[in-house]
C-alpha positions as CSV (number, residue, x, y, z in Angstrom):
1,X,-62.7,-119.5,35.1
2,X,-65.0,-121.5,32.5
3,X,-64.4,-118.3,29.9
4,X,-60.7,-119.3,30.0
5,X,-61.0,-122.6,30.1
6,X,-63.4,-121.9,26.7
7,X,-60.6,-119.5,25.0
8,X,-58.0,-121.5,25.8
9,X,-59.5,-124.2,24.2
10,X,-60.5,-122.6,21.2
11,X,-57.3,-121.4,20.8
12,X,-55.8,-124.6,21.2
13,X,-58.0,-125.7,18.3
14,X,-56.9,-122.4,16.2
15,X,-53.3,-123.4,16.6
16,X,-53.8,-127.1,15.9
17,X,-55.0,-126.6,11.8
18,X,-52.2,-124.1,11.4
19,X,-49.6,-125.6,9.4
20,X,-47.0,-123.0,10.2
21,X,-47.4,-123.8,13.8
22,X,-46.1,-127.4,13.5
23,X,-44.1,-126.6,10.3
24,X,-40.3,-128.0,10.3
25,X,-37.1,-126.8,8.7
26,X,-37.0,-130.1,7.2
27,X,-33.1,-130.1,7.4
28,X,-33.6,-133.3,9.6
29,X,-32.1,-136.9,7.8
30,X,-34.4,-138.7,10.2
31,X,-37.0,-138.1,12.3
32,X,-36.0,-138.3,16.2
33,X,-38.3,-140.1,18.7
34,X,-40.1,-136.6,19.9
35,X,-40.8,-135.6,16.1
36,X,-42.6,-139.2,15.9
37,X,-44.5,-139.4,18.8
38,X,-45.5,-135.5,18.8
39,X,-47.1,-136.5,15.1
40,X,-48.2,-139.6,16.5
41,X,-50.0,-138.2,19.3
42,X,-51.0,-134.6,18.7
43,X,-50.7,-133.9,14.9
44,X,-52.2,-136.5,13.1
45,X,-55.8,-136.6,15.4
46,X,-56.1,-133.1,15.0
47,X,-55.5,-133.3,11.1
48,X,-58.2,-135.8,10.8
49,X,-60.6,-133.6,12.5
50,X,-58.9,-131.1,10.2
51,X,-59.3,-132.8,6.9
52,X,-63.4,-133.8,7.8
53,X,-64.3,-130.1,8.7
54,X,-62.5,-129.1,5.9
55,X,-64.8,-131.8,3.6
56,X,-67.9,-130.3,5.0
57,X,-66.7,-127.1,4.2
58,X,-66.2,-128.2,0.4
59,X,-69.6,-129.7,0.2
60,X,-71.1,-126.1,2.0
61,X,-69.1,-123.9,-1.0
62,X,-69.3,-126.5,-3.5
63,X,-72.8,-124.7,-5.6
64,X,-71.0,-121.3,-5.3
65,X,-66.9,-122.6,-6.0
66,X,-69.0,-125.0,-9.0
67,X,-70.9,-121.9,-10.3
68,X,-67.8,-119.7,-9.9
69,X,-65.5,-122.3,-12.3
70,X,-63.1,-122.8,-9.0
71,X,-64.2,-126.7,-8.3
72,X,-60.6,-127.8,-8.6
73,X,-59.1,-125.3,-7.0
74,X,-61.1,-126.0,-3.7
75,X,-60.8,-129.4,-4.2
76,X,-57.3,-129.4,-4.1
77,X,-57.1,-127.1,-1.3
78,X,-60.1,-128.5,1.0
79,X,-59.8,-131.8,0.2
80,X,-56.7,-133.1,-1.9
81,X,-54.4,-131.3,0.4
82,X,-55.7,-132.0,4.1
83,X,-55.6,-135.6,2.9
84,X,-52.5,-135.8,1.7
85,X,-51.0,-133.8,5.0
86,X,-53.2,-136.1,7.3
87,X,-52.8,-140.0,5.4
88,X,-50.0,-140.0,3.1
89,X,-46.9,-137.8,4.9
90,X,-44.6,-139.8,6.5
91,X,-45.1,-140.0,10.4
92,X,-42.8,-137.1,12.1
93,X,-41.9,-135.4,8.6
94,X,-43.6,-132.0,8.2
């Protein structure tokens, strides 16, 4: 029973950082009340979390993205995009 518990919430984790998972079809005018509160409540923590693991992994493969000549690129992609996803989207757009 622990095992599952474990996988389960691994997984749970997994599916959070996928963007695809909570991706819209953006055809919406205006968020409804679910959209808000499911970003509110479940999105957003996660993407915090998201957005610091993501930083530490920057600062782990920074000497080998730096020595490589890819800094910006995984800048942008660790850093500059988590944070825009997490702090600056509007609240139930995705």
């Amino acid at each position: 029973m622990k095992t599952i518990l474990i996988l389960l919430a691994i997984l749970c984790v997994v599916f959070s950082f996928n963007h695809l998972v909570w991706a819209g079809n953006g055809s919406q005018e205006q968020p409804s009340a679910e959209d808000l509160i499911g970003d509110a409540i479940w999105v957003r923590p996660f993407a915090v979390i998201g957005t610091v693991i993501e930083a530490v992994a920057f600062v782990v493969s920074y000497p080998v993205t730096k020595s490589l000549g890819w800094e910006k690129e995984a800048h942008e992609f660790l850093i500059q995009d988590p944070y825009q996803n997490t702090f600056e989207r509007p609240l139930g757009i995705w």
